[in-house]
Every structure is written in structure tokens, then in C-alpha cells.
C-alpha positions in Angstrom: 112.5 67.5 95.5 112.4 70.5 97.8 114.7 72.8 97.3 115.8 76.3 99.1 117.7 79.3 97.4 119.5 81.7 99.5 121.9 84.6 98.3 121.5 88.3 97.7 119.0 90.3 95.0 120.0 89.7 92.0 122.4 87.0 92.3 120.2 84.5 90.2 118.2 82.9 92.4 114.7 83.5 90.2 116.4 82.7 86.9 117.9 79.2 88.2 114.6 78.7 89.9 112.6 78.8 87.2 114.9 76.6 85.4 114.7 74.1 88.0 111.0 74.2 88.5 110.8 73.5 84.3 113.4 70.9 84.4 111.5 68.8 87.8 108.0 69.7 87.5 108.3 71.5 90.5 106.7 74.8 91.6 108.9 78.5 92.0 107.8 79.6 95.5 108.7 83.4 95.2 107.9 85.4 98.3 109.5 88.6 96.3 106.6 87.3 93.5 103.7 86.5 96.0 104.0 89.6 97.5 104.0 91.5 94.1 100.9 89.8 93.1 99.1 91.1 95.9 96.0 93.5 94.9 97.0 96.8 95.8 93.1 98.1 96.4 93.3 95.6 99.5 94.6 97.0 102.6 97.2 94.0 103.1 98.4 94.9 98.9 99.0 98.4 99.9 100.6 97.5 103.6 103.0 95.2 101.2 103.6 97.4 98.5 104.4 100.1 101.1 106.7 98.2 102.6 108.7 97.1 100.0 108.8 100.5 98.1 110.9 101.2 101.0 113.5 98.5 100.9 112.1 96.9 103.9 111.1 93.0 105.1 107.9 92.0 105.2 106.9 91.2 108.7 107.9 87.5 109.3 104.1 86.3 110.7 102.5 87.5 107.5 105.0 86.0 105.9 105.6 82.5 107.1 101.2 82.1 107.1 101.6 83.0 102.8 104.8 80.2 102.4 102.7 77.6 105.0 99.5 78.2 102.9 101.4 77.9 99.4 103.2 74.5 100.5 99.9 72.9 101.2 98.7 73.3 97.9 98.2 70.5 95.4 101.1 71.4 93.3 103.6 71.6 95.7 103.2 68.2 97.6 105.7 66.4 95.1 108.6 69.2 95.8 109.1 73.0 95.5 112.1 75.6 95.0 111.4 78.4 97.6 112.6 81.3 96.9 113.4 84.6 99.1 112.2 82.6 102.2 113.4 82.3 104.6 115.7 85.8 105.5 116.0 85.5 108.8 117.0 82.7 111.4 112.7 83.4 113.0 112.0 82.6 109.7 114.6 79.6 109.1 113.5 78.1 112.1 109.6 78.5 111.3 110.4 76.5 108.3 112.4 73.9 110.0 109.2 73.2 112.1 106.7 73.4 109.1 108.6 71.2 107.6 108.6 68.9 110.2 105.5 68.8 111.1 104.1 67.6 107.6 106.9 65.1 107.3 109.0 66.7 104.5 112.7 68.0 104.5 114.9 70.4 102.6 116.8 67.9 100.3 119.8 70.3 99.5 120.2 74.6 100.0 121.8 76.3 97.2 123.5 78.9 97.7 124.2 81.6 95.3 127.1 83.8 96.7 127.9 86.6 94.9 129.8 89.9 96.0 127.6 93.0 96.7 129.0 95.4 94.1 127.9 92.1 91.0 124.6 91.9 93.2 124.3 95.5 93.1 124.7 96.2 89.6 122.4 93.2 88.4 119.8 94.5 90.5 119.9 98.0 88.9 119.5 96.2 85.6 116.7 94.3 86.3 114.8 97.2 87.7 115.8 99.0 84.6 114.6 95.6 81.9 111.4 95.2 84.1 110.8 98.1 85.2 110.5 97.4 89.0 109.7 100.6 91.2 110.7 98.8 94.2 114.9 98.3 92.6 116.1 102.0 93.3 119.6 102.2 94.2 118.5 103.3 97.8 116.4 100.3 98.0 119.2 97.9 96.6 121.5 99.4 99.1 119.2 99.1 102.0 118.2 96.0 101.0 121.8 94.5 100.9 122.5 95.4 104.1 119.3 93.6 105.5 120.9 90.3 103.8 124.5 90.9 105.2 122.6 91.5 108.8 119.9 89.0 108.7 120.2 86.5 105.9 124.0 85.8 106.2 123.5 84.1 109.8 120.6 81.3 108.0 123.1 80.5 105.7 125.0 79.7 108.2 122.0 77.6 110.0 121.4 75.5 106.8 125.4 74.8 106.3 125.2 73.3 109.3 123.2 70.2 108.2 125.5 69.4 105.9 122.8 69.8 102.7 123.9 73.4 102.0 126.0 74.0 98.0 127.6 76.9 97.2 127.4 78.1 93.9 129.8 80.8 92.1 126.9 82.8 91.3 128.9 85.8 89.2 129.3 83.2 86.5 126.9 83.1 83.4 123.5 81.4 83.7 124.7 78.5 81.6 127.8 77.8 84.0 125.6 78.4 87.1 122.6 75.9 85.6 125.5 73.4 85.2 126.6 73.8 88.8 122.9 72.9 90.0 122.5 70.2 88.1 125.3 68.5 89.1 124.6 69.4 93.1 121.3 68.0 92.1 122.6 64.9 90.8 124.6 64.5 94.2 121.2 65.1 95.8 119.2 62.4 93.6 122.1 59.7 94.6 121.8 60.0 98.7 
């Protein structure tokens, strides 16, 4: 099963996701996570964490070699759930071709809308619970406004082959587990 999650910070895409990837076996492909884990006494962990710290997109070449590199790997031949990739239509379209080339497709896209002011105020809490430096309000804001600008318009790419599911993402992670599973189902009988 390979899955992609698309919405806005903290609409619940990394809680479903690692849900899912318990449930199928499958791994959580977390760009937000894999660029986190980069060793900040390397030059390419402190470019990252530079960039992030100010609310700002990682370049898209960096970005697309770390998702290429993490799909070839033994764990994620059977399926994965990616996760913060891709946020923009470059990068959308440099997974379209990945994925062609090694013969695999995106069995469904769920998508987790949620208004901004519910993203907004989820994100703060998370920053406060875990204690992210890179979830100030400024940084929320900023980074908001990058998914309205650039994200929005590969949601729109992905409804368009007819695999994309909306999900009412300001409901409780019970309700919204529910929802996947049964878009999942739906998946599992095509």
C-alpha cells in the first residue's frame, strides 16, 4: 500500500500516519522527521535546521534525493505513508516520475483539510507538548501561508486522478482513524 498525506501542520497527518504504518506494516516517511534527524555538526544539519527555524521549505532537489533514497530501502518496497512530501507541484510531479520509473503508484491521497485557525492552534500545542523550537507562532503563520500558496495547487494535481479522499480532519483522532480506514477499505476493493 502506498499512501500520500497532504493537509496543513498540525491537521493530523503524523498521528494517522503512524496509525496506518502500525495497522499495514508499512513505513511513516516524514520529511518534517528526516530532516529533524539530521546531525546538526554536519554542514547539510545546520543548512536544514537553519532553514526550518525560519519557517521556510527545504529546497526541493535536496529534498526529492532524501524521499528517492528512503523509498529504495528494504522496508519500504511493500508500501509506505509519505508524509510532508510532496509541497509543491516540482515536487508532486518529481514523485509522479519516481514513481513511475520503479513501477509503483499512489494507491489513494488522503487529505486532511482542516481550517487554518484549528491548524493554527494545534500547531502551537504541539510545539508546546514537544517542545519543538521550529512551531513559533511566526513560523506557524509563515508556514501556513506557504501551504495555502504552494501545497493547495498539488491537492488539486492528485484530485485529479480520481484517488484523492478528503477527510474532516477537525474531528477527534478516533473519528478521523475511522474515516481512513474505511477510504482504505474502498482502496483494498479496486
Amino acid at each position: 500500500m502506498n499512501l500520500l498525506l497532504l493537509g496543513p501542520q498540525g491537521s493530523g497527518k503524523g498521528t494517522q500516519a503512524k496509525r496506518i504504518a502500525a495497522d499495514h506494516g508499512v513505513p511513516h516517511v516524514s520529511t518534517g522527521d528526516m530532516f529533524r534527524a539530521l546531525d546538526r555538526a554536519t554542514e547539510l544539519g545546520r543548512e536544514v535546521a537553519s532553514i526550518m527555524e525560519l519557517g521556510h521549505l527545504v529546497p526541493d532537489e535536496l529534498t526529492i534525493r532524501m524521499i528517492e533514497e528512503r523509498l529504495s530501502e528494504d522496508d519500504a518496497l511493500e508500501g509506505f505513508i509519505l508524509d510532508g512530501f510532496p509541497r509543491n507541484l516540482a515536487q508532486a510531479e518529481a514523485l509522479d516520475t519516481m514513481l513511475a520509473v520503479i513501477g509503483r503508484r499512489l494507491d489513494a491521497i488522503l487529505f486532511f483539510d482542516l481550517p487554518d485557525e484549528i491548524a493554527r492552534e494545534r500547531a502551537l500545542g504541539r510545539a508546546h507538548e514537544e517542545g519543538r523550537a521550529d512551531d513559533t507562532p511566526e513560523t506557524i503563520g509563515r508556514r501556513l501561508a506557504i501551504y495555502h500558496e504552494q501545497t493547495e495547487p498539488v491537492v488539486h494535481h492528485y484530485r485529479a486522478t480520481g484517488r484523492l479522499v478528503p477527510l474532516h480532519a477537525e474531528r477527534d483522532v478516533g473519528e478521523v482513524h475511522a474515516q481512513i480506514q474505511q477510504a482504505l477499505e474502498q482502496v483494498a476493493v479496486r
